[in-house]
C-alpha positions in Angstrom: 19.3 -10.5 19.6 20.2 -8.6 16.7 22.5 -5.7 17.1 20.1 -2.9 15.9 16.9 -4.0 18.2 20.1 -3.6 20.8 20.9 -0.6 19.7 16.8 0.7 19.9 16.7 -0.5 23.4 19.8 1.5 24.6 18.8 4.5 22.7 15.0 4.1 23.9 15.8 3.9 27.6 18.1 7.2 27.1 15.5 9.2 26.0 13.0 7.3 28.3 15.3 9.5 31.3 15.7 12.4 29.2 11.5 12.3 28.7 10.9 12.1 32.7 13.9 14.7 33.5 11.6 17.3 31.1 8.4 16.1 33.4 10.6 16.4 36.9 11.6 19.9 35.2 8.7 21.2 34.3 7.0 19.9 37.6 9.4 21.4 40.1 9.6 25.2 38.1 5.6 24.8 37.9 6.0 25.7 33.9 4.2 23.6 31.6 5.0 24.7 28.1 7.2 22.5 27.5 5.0 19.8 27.9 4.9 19.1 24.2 8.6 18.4 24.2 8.0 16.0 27.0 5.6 14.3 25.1 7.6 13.5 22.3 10.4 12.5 24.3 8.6 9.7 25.5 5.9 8.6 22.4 8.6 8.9 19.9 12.0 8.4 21.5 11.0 5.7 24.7 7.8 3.8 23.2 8.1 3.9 19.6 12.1 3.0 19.6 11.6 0.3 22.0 8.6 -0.9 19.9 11.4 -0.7 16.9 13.6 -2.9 18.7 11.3 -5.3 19.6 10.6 -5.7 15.4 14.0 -6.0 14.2 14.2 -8.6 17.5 11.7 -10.8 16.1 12.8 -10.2 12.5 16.2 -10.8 12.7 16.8 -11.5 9.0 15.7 -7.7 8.1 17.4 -6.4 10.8 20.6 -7.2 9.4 19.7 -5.3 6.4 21.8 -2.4 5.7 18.3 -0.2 5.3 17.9 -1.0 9.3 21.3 0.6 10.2 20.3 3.7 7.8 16.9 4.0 9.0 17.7 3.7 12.9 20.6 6.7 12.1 17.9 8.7 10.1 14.9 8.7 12.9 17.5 8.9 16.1 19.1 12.1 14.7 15.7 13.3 14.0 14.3 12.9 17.5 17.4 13.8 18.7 16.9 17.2 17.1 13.3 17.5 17.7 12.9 17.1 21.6 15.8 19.8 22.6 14.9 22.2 19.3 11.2 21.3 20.5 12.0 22.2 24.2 13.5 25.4 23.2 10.5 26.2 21.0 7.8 26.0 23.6 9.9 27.3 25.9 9.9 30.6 24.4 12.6 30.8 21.5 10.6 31.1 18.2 14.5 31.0 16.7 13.8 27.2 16.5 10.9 26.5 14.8 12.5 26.4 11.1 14.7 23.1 13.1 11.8 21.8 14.9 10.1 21.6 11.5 13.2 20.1 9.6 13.9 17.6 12.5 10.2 16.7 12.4 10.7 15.8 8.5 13.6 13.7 9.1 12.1 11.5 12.0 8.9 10.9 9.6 11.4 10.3 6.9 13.0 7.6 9.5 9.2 6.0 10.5 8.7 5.9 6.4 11.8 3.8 5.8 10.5 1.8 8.8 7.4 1.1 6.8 9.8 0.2 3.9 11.2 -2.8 6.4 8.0 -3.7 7.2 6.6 -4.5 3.8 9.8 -5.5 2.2 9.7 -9.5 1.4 7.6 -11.8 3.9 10.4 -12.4 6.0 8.2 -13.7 9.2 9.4 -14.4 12.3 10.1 -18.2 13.3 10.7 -19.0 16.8 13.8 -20.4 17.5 14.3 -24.1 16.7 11.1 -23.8 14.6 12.1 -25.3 10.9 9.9 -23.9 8.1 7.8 -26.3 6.2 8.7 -26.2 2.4 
């Protein structure tokens, strides 16, 4: 598998816990505003990471690209932002929605360079010990 759908996988499970530690939270104070930040924890950190992974694992050729390393750093550190900055938001603290709005920017920025991978060249996936007919 290539390093980077690796690398989703980790990253995906991590905020997978941090996702259901926000629902546990909110569940056992009985507040539910930050249920947006819960949200996004899971859709865009858990289910679309791991859907990233599972890509670059069945297009290993582009996931050895240098554009996958820069585009996995780009949307991690933006959902990294968001769901905390997010959290805080909802929570109460208006002081963080200039950083929700910036980290929002930089995860789309990181799903648009996904969309680069995707369409670049027409790379398919071969299962292995599959030989391409020429």
């Amino acid at each position: 598998m290539p390093r980077i759908a690796n690398l989703y996988f980790k990253t995906a499970i991590i905020f997978l816990i941090a996702g259901i530690s926000i629902g546990l939270h909110m569940s056992i104070s009985g507040n539910h505003a930050p249920t947006g930040a819960h949200a996004h924890a899971n859709l865009l950190g858990w289910v679309t990471m791991a859907l990233f992974g599972v890509y670059h694992a069945l297009n290993p050729r582009k996931a050895e690209k240098r554009l996958a390393v820069i585009q996995y750093v780009v949307y991690t550190f933006g959902v990294a932002v968001l769901i905390p900055s997010l959290y805080l938001m909802l929570s109460g603290n208006t002081a963080m929605e200039p950083i929700v709005a910036i980290s929002s920017l930089i995860a789309f920025a990181g799903v648009l360079m996904f969309a680069v991978i995707i369409f670049s060249g027409s790379e398919a996936a071969v299962p292995a010990g599959v030989s391409r007919a020429r």
